[in-house]
C-alpha positions as CSV (number, residue, x, y, z in Angstrom):
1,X,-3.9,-11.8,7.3
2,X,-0.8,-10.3,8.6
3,X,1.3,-12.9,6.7
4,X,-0.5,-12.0,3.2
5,X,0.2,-8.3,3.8
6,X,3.8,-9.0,4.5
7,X,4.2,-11.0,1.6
8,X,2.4,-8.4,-0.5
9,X,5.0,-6.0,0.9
10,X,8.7,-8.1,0.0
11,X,7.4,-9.5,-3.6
12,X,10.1,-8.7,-5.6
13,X,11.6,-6.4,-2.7
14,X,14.4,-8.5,-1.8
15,X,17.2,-5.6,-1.6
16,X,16.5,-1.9,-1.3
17,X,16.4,-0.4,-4.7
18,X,17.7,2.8,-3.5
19,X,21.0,4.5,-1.4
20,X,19.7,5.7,2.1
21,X,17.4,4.9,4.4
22,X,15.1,8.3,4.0
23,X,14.5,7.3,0.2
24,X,13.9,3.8,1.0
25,X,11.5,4.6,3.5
26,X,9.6,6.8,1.5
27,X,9.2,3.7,-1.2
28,X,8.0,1.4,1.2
29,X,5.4,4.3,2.4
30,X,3.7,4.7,-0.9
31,X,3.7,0.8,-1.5
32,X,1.6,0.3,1.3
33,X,-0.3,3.3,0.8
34,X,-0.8,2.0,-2.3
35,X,-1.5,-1.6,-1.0
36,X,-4.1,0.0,1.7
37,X,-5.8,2.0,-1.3
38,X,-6.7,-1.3,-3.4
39,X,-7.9,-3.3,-0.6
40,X,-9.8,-0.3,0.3
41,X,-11.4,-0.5,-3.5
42,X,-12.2,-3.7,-3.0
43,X,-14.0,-3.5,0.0
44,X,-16.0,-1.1,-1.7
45,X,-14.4,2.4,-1.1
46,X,-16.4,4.8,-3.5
47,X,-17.0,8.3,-4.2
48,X,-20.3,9.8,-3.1
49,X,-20.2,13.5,-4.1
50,X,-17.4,14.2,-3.0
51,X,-17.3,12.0,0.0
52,X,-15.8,8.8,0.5
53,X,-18.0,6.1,1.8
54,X,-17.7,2.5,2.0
55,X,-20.9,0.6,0.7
């Protein structure tokens, strides 16, 4: 698993898109918050009133 995540990580990441490390940082945050979100949907991460649960 940890080679899957990596890869979903660097595809089509080869250089740093942006000037600075604080910016570039804060891209690769919200990819794999983004990452962690789907495979959270996918394990079955829905909304219950309000609440998040995980069927």
């Amino acid at each position: 698993m940890v080679e899957r995540s990596i890869a979903w990580l660097t595809r089509r990441n080869r250089r740093a898109p942006h000037r600075g490390i604080s910016r570039n940082n804060a891209r690769l945050q919200l990819r794999i918050t983004g990452l962690n979100l789907r495979r959270l949907l996918n394990l079955g991460l829905r909304d219950n009133n309000g609440n998040w649960v995980l069927a």
